[in-house]
N, C-alpha and C positions, 0 to 999 in steps of 0.2 A: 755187395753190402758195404754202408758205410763204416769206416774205421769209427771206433769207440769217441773218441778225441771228438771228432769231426761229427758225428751225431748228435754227443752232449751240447757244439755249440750249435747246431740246426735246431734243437730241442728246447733250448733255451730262445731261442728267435723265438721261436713260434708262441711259445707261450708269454714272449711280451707283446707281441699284434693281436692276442685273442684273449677274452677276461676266464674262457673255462675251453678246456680240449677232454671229451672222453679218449677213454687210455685205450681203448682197442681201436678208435678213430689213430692215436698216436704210433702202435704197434702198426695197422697196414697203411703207413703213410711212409713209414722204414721199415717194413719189410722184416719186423721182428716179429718175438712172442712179448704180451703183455708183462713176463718175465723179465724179458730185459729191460721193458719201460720205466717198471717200477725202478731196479737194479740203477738204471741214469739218473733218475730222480734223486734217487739217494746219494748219490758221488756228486750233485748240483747242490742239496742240502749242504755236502760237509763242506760246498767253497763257499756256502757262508748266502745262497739264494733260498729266503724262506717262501716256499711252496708248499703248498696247502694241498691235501688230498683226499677225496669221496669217497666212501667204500661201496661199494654195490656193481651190480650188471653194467648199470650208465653211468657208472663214476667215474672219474677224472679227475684231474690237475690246473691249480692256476696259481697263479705266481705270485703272492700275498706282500704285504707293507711289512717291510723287517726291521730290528733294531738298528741294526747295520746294513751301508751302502754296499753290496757287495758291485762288481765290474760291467759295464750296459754294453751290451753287443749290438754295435751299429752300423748298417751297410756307409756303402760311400758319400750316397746322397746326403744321408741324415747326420752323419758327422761334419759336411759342411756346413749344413742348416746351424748344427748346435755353435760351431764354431764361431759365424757369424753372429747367431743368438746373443753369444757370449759379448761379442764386440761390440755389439750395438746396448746392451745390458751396463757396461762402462763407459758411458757416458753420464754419469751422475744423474738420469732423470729418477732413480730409485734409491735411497737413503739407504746408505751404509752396503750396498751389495756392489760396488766399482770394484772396492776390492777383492772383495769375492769373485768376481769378475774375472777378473784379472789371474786368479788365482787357478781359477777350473782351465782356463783359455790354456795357459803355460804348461797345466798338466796333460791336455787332452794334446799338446802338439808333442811331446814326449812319446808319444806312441802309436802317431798318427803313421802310416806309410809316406814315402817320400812323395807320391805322387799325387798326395791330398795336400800334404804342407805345401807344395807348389798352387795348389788350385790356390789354398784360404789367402796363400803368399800373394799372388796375384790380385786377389778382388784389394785385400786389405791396401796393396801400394796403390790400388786406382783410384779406389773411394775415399774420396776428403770425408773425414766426419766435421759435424757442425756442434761444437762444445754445447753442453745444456745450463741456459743460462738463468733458469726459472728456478722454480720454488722443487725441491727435491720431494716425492711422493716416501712417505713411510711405508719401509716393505710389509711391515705386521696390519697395517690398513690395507695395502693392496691385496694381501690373502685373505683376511677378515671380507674383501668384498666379492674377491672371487670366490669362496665358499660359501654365501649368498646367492650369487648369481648361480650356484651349482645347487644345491639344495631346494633351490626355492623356497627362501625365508625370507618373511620383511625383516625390513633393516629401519633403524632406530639413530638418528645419528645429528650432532649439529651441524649447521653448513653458515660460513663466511660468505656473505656474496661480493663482488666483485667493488660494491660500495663500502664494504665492512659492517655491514647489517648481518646480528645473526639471528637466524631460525633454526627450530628443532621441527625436522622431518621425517616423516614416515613412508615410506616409500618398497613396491615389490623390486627389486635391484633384478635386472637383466643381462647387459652387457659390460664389458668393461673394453674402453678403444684408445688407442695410442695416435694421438694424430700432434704433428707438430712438436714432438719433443714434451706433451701433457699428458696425462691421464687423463681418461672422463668415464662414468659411468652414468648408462642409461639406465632409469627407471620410472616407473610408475606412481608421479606422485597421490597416497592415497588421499591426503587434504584438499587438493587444488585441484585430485581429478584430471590429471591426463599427465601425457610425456614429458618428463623434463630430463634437462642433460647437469651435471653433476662433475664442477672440477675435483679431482680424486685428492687433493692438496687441501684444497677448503675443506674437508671432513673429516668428522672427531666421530667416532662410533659410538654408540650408546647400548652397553652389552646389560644384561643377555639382548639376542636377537628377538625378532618376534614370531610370530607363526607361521606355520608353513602356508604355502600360497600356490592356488593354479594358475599356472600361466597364463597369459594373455599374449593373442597374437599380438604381432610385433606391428610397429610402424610399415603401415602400405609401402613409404617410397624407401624401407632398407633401414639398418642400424647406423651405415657407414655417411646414409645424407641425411640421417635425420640428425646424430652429430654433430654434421657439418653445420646445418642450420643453427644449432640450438648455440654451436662454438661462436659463428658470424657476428649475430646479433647478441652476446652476453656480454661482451666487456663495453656495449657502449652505454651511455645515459638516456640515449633518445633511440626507440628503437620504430621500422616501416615496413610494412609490406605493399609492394609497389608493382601495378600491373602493368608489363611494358609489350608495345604493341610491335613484337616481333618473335620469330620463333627461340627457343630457348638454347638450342646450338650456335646463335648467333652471338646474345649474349654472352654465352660463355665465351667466347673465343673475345670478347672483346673488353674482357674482365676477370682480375683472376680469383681464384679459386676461392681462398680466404677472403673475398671482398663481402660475400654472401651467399647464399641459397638458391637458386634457381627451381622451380618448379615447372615443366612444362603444362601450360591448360587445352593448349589444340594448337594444328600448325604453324601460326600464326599468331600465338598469343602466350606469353608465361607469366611469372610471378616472381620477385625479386624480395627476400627477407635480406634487410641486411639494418644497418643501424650507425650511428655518428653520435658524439657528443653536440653538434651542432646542426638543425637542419639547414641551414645556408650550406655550410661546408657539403654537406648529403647532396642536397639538389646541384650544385654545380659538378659535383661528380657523375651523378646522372646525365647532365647536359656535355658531356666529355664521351658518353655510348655514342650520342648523335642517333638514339632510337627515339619516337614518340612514346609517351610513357601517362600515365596515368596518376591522379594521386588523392582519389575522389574518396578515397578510404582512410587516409594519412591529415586530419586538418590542420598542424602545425605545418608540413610541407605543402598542403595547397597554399597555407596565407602566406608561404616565403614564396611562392611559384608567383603570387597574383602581384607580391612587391618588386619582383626583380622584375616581370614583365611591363611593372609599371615604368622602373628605369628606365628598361630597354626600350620602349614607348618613346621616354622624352627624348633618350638620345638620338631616335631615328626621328624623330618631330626636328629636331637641331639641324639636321644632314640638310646641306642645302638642295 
């Protein structure tokens, strides 16, 4: 049988990985009587962990939201996660929490074992961090939209677009993603009717929220590329979708990541979202793949396509 000590912190694990534990499930899991159950529960109360308890046959225990932070028992794994959490957290992409940051970091290596402070010690001398040089997100707006996205409540809010035009939108809020040192959240705009992406810095919130909402499936090709897409093509002025006539792993490898969107259509064939302040500058970037390409859909880029070819026409007419 487990020593007292040593149960209370086993007891305490489990009932942070699970939202409810019946108490006789608890008792033959160590090997006690539901007696003692109760009895640990109680000596976990007085260090200050408010847990909630059922009374009946199938009643049980779970670990409730307290006034107070009492101490989080974390295996090995998860204390480097948090650690690092914390590191990549102070980098200023979230207003006002670097130093808080800063703060939990200092505390959590205070009582970390030697052999973990070596691991975080390790990553931390290898990994260059890359300063956040952009517009700092409001932590009280990034909670405001992640308890949206949890709730399933429309959201109400105004948004700056990349031009300094503003709209008030109504939107089901989905995700929220971290790509590039930004915030973005996906949601459903309900005015324009369909997916748009959403820099989390251009938004002012407009409280109260709205009603609550059932979900809808997600984007087919994934949150993490529909993101990608929507990031691509929003900061430019001129934006294309561009059908190039080779397979879509080819592309990629011959383009990087943030350049644009890739969709594959069949072996031999994708789909390029991406976008330029200038189609001349667009089209010579496309002629730098050295793929054949397409642009029967784009007519600002066909009429730059049929002008440079016209150039390039006379200059080979020149060529002795």
């Amino acid at each position: 049988m487990l020593k007292t000590s040593e149960r209370l912190l086993q007891l305490l694990s489990l009932l942070q990985v699970r939202p409810f534990w019946v108490g006789r499930d608890l008792a033959e899991r160590f090997a006690v009587s539901t007696r003692t159950i109760r009895a640990d529960i109680e000596r976990l109360r007085e260090l200050g962990y408010p847990i909630e308890s059922t009374p009946g046959v199938a009643g049980g225990y779970r670990l409730g939201a307290g006034a107070a932070l009492p101490p989080l028992l974390l295996d090995d794994d998860e204390a480097v996660a948090v650690a690092v959490g914390l590191s990549t957290a102070a980098d200023g992409s979230i207003a006002d929490l670097e130093e808080a940051s800063v703060r939990a970091l200092a505390k959590l290596h205070q009582v970390l074992p030697s052999h973990l402070r070596h691991r975080i010690r390790t990553l931390q001398s290898t990994v260059v961090p890359v300063p956040f040089h952009g517009s700092a997100v409001d932590a009280e707006v990034l909670l405001t939209l992640a308890s949206a996205c949890r709730d399933a409540v429309q959201l109400r809010f105004d948004y700056r677009s990349h031009s300094d035009a503003e709209s008030r939108r109504l939107v089901e809020p989905y995700r929220l993603a971290l790509r590039a040192g930004r915030w973005y959240l996906l949601a459903f705009d309900l005015d324009r009717d369909g997916w748009r992406t959403f820099r989390v810095d251009r938004i002012t919130p407009r409280m109260p929220t709205g009603r609550r909402f059932t979900p809808r499936e997600l984007p087919s090709e994934g949150v993490a590329d529909h993101v990608d897409r929507g990031v691509a093509s929003a900061p430019w002025e001129y934006r294309a979708r561009i059908v190039i006539l080779a397979p879509a792993s080819v592309v990629e490898e011959r383009m990087p990541r943030a350049a644009g969107a890739v969709t594959p259509v069949d072996d031999a064939t994708c789909v390029l979202e991406t976008g330029s302040d200038d189609p001349a500058a667009l089209l010579r970037y496309l002629s730098m793949l050295d793929l054949d390409f397409s642009v029967a859909d784009t007519p600002a880029l066909a009429a730059e396509a049929r002008r440079l070819s016209e150039r390039f026409a006379r200059a080979a007419a020149s060529a002795p």
